[in-house]
N, CA and C atoms as an extended XYZ file, in Angstrom:
303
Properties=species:S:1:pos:R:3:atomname:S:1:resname:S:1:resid:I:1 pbc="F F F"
N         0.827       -1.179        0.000 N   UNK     1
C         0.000        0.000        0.000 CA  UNK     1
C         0.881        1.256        0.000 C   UNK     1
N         2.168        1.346        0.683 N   UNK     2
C         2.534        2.513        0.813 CA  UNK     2
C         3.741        2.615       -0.072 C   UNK     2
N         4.049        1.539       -1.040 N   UNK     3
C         4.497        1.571       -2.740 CA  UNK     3
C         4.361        1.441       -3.616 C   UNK     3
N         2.909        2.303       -3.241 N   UNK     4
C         2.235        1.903       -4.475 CA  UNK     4
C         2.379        2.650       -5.591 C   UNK     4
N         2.327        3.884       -5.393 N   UNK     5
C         2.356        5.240       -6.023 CA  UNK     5
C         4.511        5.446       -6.385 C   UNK     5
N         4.890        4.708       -5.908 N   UNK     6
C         6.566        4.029       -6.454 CA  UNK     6
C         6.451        3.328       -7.853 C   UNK     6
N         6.075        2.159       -7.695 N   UNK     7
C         5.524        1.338       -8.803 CA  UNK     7
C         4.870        2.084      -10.027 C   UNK     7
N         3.581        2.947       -9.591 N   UNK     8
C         2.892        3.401      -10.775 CA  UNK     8
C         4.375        4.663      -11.164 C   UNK     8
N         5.087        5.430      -10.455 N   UNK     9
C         5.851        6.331      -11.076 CA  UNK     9
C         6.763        5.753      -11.943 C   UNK     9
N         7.375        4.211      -11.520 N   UNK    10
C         8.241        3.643      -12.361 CA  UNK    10
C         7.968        3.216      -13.437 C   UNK    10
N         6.789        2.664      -13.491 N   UNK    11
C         5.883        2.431      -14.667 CA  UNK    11
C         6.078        3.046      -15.171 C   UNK    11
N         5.117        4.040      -15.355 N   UNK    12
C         5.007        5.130      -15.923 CA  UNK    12
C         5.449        6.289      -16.799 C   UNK    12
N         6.660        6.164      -15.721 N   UNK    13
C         7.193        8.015      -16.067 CA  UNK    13
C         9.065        7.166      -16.391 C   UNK    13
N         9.169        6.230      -15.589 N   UNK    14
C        11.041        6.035      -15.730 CA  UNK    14
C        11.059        4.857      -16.679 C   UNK    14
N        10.240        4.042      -16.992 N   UNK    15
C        10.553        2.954      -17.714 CA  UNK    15
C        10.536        3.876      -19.526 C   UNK    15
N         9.515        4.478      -19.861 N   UNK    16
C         9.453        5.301      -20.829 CA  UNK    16
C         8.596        6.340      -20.524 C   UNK    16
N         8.237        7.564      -21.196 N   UNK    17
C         7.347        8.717      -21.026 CA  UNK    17
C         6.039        7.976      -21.300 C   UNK    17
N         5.269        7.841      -20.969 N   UNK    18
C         3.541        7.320      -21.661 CA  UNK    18
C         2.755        8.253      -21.820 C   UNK    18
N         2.376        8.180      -22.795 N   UNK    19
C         1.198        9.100      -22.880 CA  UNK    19
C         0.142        8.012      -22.707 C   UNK    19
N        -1.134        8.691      -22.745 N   UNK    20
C        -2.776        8.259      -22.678 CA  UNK    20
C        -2.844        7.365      -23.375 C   UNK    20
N        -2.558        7.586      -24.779 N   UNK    21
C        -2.751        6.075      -25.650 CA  UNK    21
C        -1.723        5.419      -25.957 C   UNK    21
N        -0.819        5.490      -25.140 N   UNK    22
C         0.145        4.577      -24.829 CA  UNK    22
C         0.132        4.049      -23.724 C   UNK    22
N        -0.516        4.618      -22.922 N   UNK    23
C        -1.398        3.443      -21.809 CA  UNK    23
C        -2.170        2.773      -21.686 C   UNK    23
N        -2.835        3.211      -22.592 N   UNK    24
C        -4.366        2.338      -22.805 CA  UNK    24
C        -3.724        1.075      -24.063 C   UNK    24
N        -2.520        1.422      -24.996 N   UNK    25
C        -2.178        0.611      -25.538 CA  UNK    25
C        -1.334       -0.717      -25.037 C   UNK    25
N        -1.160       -0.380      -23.527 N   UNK    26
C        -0.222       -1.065      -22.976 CA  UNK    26
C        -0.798       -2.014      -22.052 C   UNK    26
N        -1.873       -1.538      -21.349 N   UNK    27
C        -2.886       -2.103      -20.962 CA  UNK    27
C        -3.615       -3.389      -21.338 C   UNK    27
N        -4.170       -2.819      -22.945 N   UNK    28
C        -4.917       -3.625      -23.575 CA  UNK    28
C        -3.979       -5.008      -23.640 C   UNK    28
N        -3.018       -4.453      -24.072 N   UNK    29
C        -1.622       -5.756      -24.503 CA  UNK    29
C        -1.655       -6.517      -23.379 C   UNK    29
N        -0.985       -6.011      -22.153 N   UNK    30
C        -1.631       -6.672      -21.151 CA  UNK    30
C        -2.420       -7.481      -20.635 C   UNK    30
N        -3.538       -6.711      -20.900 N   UNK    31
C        -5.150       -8.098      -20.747 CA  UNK    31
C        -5.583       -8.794      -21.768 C   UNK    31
N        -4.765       -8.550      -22.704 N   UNK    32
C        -5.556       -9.706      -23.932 CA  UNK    32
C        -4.305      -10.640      -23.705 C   UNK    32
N        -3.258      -10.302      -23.131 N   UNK    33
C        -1.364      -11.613      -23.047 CA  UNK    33
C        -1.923      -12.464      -21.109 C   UNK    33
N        -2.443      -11.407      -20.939 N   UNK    34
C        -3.367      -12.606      -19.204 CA  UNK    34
C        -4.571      -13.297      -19.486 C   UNK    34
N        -5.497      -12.817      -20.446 N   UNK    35
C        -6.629      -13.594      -20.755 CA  UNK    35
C        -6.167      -14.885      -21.551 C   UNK    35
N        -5.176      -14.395      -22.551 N   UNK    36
C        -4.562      -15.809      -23.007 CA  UNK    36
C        -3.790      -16.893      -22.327 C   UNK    36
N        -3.158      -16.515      -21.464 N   UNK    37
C        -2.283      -17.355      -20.302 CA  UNK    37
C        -3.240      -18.060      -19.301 C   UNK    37
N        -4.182      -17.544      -18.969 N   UNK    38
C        -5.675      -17.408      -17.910 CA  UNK    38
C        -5.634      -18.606      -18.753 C   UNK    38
N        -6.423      -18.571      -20.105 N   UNK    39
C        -7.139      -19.061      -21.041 CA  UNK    39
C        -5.990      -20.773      -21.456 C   UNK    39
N        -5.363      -20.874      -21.228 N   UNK    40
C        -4.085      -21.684      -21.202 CA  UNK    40
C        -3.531      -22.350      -20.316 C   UNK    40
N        -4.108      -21.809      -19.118 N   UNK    41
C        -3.907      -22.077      -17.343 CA  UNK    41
C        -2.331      -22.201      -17.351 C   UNK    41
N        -1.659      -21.172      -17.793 N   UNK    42
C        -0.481      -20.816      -17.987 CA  UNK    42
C        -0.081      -19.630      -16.810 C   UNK    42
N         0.273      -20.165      -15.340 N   UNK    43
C         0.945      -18.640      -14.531 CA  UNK    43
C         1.793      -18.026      -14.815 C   UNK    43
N         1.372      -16.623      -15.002 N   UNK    44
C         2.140      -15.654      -15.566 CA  UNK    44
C         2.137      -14.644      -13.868 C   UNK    44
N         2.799      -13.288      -13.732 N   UNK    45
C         3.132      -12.628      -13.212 CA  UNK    45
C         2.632      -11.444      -14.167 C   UNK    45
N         1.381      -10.456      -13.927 N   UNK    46
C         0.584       -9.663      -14.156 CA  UNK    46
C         1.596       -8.295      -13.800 C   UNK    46
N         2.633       -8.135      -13.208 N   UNK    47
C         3.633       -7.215      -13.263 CA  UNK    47
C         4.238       -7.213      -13.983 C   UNK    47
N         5.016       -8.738      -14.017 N   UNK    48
C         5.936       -8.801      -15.054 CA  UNK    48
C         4.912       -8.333      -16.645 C   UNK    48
N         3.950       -8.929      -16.940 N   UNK    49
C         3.408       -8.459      -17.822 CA  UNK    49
C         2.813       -6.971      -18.566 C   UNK    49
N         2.851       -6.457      -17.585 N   UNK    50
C         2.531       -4.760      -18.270 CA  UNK    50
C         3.927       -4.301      -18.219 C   UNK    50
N         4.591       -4.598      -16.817 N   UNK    51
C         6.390       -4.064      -17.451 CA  UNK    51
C         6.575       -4.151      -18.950 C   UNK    51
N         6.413       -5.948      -19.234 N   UNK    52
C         6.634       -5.963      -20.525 CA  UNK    52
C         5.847       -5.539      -21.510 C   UNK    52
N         4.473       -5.024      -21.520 N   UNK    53
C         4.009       -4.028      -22.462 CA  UNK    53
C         4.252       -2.543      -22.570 C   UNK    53
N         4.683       -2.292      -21.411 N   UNK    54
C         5.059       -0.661      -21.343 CA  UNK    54
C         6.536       -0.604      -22.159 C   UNK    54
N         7.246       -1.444      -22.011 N   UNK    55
C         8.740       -1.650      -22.487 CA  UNK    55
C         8.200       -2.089      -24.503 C   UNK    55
N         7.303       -2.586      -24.167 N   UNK    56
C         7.170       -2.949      -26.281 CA  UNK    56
C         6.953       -1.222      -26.578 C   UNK    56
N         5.438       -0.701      -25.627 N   UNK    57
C         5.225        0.402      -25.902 CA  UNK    57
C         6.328        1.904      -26.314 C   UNK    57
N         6.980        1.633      -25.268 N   UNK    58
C         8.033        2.529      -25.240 CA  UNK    58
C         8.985        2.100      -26.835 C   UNK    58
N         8.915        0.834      -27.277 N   UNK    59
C        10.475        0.851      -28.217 CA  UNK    59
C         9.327        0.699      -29.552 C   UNK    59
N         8.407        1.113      -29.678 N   UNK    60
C         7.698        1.281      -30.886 CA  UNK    60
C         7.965        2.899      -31.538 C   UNK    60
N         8.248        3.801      -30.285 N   UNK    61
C         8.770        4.753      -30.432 CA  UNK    61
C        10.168        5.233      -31.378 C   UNK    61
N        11.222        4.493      -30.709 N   UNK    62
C        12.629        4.256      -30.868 CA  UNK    62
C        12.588        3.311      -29.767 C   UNK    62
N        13.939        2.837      -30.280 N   UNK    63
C        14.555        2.127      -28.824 CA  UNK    63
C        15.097        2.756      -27.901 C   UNK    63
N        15.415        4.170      -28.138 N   UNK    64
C        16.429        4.794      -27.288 CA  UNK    64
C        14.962        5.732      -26.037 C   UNK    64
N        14.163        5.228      -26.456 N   UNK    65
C        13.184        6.116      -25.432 CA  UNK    65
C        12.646        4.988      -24.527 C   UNK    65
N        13.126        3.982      -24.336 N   UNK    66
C        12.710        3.066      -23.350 CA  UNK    66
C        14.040        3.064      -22.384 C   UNK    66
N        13.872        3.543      -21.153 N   UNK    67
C        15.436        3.418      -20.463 CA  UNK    67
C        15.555        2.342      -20.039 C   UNK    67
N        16.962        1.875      -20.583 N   UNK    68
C        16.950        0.722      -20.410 CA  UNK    68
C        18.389        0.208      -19.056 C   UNK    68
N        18.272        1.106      -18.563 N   UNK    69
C        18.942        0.865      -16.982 CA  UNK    69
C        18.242        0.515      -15.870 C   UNK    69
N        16.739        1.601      -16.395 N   UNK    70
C        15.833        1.048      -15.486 CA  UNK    70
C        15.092       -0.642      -15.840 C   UNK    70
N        14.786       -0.377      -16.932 N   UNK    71
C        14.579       -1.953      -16.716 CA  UNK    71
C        15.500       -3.115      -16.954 C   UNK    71
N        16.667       -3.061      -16.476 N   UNK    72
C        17.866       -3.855      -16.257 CA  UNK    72
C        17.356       -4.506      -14.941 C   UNK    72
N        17.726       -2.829      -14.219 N   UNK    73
C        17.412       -3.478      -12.692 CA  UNK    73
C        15.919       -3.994      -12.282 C   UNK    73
N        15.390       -3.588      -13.086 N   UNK    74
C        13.524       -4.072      -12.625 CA  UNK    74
C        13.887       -6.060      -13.118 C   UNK    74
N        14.467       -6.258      -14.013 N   UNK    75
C        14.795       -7.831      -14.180 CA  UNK    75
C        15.591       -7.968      -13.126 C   UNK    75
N        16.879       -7.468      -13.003 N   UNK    76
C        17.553       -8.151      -12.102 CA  UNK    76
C        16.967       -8.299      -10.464 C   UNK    76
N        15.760       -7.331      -10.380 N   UNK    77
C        15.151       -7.536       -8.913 CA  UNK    77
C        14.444       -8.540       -9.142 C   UNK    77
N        13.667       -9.178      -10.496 N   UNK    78
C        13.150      -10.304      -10.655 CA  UNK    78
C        13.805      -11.029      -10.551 C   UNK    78
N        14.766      -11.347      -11.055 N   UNK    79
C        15.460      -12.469      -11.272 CA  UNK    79
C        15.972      -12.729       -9.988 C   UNK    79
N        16.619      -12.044       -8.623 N   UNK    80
C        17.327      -12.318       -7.494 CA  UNK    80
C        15.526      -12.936       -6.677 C   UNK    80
N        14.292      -12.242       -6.666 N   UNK    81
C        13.748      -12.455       -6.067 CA  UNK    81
C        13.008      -14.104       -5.523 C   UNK    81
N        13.297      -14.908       -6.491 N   UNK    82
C        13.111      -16.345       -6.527 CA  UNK    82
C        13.811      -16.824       -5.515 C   UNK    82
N        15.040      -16.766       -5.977 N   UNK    83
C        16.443      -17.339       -4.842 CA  UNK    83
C        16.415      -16.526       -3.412 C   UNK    83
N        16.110      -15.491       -3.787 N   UNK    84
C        16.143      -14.720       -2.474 CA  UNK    84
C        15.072      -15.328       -0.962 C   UNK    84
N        13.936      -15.553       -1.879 N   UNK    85
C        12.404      -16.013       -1.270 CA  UNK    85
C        13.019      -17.165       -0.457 C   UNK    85
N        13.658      -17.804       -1.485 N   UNK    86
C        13.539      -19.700       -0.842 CA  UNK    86
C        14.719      -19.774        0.309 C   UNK    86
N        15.532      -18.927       -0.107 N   UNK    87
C        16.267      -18.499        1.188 CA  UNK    87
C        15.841      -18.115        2.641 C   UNK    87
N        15.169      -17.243        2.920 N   UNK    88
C        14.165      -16.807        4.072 CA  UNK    88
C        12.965      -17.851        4.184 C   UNK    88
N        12.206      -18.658        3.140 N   UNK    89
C        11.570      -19.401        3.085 CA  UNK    89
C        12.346      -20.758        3.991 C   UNK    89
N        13.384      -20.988        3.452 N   UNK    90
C        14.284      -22.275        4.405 CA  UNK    90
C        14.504      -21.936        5.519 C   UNK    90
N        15.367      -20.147        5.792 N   UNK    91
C        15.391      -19.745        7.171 CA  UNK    91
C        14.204      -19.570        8.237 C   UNK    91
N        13.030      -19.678        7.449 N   UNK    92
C        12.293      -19.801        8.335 CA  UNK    92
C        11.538      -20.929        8.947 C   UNK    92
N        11.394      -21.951        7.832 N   UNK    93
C        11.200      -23.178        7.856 CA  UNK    93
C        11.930      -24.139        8.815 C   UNK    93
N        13.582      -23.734        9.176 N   UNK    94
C        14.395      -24.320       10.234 CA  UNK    94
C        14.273      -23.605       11.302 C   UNK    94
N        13.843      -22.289       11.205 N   UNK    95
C        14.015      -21.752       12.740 CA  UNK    95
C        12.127      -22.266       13.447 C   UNK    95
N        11.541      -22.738       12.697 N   UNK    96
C        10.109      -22.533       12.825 CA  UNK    96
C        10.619      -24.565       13.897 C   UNK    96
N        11.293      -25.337       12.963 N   UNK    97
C        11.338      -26.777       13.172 CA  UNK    97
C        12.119      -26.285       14.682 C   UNK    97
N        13.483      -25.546       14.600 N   UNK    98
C        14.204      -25.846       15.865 CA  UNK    98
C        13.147      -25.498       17.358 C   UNK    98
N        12.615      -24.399       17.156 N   UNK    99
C        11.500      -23.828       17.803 CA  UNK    99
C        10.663      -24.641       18.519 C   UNK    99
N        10.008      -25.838       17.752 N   UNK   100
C         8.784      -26.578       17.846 CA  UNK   100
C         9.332      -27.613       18.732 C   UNK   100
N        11.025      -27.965       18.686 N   UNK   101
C        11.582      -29.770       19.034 CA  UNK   101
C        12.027      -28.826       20.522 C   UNK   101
């Protein structure tokens, strides 16, 4: 709740400039690429998915108007966040077992 208005700025304004119908174009892309996955019973990540329409949106432009530092690190926080999880997920899982014996 209280990053939320983080998220929509990164979206938004740092991944590329959007305008109106480049939101609504990004959007749409969006819900017709989850209705198909939905439709497929295929789990997808509904973040990861408009990232990746705002990022098509942006390089329909040029490529050079999608910054692409920012979404370096928006993957690389994906990508650490898996390994990261199962880490604290195990640390907690053993401190939860030592706890209980």
């Amino acid at each position: 709740m209280a990053g939320g208005w983080r998220i929509i700025k990164t979206m938004g304004q740092r991944i590329t400039k959007l305008t109106p119908f480049g939101g609504f174009a990004a959007e749409s892309a969006g819900a017709l690429t989850l209705m198909g996955t939905a439709h497929f019973g295929i789990p997808v990540s509904i973040t990861h998915t408009i990232t990746g329409a705002i990022v098509g949106v942006g390089a329909t432009r040029r490529l050079s108007a999608v910054r692409w530092g920012v979404t370096r690190r928006i993957v690389i926080a994906w990508v650490l966040t898996i390994p990261g999880a199962a880490v604290v997920g195990a640390a907690v899982f053993d401190g939860i077992q030592l706890w209980l014996k």
